[in-house]
Backbone bond lengths (Angstrom), bond angles and torsions (degrees), N, CA, C in turn:
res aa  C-N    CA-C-N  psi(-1)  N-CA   C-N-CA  omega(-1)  CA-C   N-CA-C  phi
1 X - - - 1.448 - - 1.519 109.98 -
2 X 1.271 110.71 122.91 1.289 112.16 170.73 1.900 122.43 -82.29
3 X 1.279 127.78 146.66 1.135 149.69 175.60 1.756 104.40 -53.27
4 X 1.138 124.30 134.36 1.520 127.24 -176.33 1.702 94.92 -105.10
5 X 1.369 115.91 98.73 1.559 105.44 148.74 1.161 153.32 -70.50
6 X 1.131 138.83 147.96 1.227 133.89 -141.91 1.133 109.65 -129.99
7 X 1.717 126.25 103.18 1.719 130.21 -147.64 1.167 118.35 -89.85
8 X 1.347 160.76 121.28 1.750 147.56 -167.91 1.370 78.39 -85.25
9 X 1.198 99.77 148.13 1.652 132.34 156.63 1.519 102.18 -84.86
10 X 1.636 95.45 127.75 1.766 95.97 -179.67 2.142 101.41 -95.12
11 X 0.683 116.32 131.14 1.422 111.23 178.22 1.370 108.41 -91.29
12 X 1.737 133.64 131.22 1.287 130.03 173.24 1.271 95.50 -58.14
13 X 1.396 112.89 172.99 1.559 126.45 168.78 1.781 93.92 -118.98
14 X 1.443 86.95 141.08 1.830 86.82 -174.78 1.421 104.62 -103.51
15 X 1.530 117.59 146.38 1.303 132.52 -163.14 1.643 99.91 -56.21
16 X 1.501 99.57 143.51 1.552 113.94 169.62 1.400 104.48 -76.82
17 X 0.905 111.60 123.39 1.798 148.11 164.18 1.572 97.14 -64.45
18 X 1.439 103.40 114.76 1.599 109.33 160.52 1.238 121.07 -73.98
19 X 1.760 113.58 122.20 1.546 117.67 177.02 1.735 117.53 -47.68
20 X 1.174 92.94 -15.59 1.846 88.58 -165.83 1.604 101.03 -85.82
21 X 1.460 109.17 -14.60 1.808 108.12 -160.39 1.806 82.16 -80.29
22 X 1.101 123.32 -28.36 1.724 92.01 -165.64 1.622 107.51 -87.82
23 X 1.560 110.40 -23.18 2.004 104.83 175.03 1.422 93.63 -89.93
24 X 0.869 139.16 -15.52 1.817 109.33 -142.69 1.875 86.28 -124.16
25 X 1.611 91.49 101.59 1.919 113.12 174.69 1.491 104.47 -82.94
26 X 1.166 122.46 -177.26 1.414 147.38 151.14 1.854 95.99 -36.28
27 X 1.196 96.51 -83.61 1.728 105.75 -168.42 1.594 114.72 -52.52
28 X 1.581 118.85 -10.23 1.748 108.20 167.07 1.244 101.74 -88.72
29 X 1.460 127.90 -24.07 1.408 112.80 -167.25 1.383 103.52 -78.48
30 X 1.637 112.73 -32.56 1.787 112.90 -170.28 1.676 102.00 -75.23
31 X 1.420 122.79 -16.11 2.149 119.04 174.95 1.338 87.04 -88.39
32 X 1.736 143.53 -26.47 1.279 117.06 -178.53 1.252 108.31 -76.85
33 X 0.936 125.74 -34.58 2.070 131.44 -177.40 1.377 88.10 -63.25
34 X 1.568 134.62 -68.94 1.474 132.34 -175.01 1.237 110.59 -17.52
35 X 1.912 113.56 -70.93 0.927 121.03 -146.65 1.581 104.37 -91.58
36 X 1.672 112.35 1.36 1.489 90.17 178.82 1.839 111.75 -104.10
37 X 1.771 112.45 -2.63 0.690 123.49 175.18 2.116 123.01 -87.71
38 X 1.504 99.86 -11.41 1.455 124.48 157.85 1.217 122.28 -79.20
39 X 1.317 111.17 -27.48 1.692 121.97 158.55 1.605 119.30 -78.38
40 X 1.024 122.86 -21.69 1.569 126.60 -158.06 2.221 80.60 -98.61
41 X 1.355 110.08 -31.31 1.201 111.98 -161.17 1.422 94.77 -98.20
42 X 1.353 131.87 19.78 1.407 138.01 -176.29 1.727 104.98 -102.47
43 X 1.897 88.96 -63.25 1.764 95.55 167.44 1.670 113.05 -78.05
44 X 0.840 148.41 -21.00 1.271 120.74 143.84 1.917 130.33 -59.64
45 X 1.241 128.11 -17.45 1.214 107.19 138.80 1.602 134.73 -89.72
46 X 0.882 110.65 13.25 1.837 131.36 144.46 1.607 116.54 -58.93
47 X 1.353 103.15 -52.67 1.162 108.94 -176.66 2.109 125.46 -67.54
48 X 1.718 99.45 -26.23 1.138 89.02 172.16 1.710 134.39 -87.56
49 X 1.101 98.30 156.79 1.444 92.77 -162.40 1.147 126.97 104.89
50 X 1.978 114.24 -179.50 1.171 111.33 141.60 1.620 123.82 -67.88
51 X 1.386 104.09 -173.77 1.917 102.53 -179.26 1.930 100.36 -76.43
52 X 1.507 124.28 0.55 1.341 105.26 -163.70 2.036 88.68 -126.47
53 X 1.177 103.35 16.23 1.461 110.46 -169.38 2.032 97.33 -71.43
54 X 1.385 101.92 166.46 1.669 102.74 -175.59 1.851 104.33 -63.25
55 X 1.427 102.54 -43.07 1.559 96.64 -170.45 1.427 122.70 -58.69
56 X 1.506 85.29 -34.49 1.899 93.76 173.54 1.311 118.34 -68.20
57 X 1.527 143.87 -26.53 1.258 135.55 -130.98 1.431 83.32 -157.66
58 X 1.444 133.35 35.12 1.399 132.33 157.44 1.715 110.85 -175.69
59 X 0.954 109.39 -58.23 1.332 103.04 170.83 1.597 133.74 -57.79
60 X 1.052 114.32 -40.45 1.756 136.16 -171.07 1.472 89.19 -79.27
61 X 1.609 132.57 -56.99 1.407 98.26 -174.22 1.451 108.60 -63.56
62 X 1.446 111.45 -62.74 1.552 97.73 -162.00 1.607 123.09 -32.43
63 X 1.028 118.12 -43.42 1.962 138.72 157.58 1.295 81.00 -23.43
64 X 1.552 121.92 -84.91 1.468 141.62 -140.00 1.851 94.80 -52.01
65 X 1.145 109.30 -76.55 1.499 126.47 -177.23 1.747 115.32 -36.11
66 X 1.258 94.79 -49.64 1.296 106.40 -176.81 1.647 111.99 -71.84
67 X 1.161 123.79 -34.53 1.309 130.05 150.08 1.478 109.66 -48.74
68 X 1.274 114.17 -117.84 1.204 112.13 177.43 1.585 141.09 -35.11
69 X 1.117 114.03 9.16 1.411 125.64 178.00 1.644 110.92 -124.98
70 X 1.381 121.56 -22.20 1.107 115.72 -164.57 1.787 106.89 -133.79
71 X 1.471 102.99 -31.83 1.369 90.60 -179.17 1.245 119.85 -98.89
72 X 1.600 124.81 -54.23 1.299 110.88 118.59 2.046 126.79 39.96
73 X 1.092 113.60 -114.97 1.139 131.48 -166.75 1.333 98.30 -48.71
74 X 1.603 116.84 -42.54 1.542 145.30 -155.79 1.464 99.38 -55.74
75 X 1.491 94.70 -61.94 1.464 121.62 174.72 2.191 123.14 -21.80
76 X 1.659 73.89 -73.13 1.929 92.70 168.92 1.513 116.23 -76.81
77 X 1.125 125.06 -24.22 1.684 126.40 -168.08 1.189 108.53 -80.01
78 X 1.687 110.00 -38.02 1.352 125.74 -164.28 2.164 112.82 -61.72
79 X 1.485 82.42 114.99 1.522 87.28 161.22 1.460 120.35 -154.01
80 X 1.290 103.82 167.62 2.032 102.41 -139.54 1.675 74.91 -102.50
81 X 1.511 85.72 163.92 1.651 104.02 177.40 1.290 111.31 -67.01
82 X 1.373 148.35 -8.64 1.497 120.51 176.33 1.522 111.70 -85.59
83 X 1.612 102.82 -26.52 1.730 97.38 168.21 1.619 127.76 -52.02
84 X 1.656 82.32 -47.70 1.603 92.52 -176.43 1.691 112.90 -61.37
85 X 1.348 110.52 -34.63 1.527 115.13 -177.68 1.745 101.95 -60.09
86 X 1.392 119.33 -46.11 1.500 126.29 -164.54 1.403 96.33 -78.96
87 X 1.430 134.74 -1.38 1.716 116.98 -171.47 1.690 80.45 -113.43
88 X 1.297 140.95 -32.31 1.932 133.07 174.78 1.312 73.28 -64.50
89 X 1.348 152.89 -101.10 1.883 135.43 -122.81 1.094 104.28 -67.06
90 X 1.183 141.02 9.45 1.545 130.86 -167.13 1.484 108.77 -124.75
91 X 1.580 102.68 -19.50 1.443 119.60 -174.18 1.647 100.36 -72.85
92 X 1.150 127.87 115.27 1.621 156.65 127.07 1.752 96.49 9.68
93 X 1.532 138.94 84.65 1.412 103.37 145.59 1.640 130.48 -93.11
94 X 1.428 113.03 134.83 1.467 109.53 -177.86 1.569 119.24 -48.19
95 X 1.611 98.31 122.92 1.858 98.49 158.78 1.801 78.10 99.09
96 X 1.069 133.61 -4.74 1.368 123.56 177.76 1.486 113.08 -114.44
97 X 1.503 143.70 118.95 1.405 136.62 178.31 1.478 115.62 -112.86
């Protein structure tokens, strides 16, 4: 009589999914280019002049701010309405199955 062995099942492991492929669309990458090219265009009006000239000491921040404060954030936060529609249908309401 022969011995009955007994085989483990090897399970594949399924590829890791990049976090960025499910937020990061077409349209965050084109407000991140925006906003890094509104920044690059911030210190270059920094750059003209002296350091007490108008571009330096009014124009370049607002550039600056408005970059980094607004487009920026815009960039990562940003999500288009069909996501948002598919995360309400998916959302759980209580007392409802």
């Amino acid at each position: 009589m022969s011995k009955q062995v007994n085989r483990r099942v090897v399970k594949k492991a399924k590829k890791m999914v990049s976090p960025f492929n499910i937020y990061w669309k077409k349209n965050n990458f084109a407000l991140l280019f925006v906003g890094l090219l509104v920044i690059i265009a911030g210190f270059v009006f920094m750059s003209f002049g002296a350091w007490d000239s108008f571009p330096s000491l009014y124009i370049s921040p607002v550039i600056l701010v408005i970059g980094y404060l607004i487009i920026l954030p815009a960039s990562i936060l940003f999500i288009g309405k069909k996501e948002v529609e598919n995360k309400e249908e998916q959302e759980i309401i209580p007392g409802k199955n």
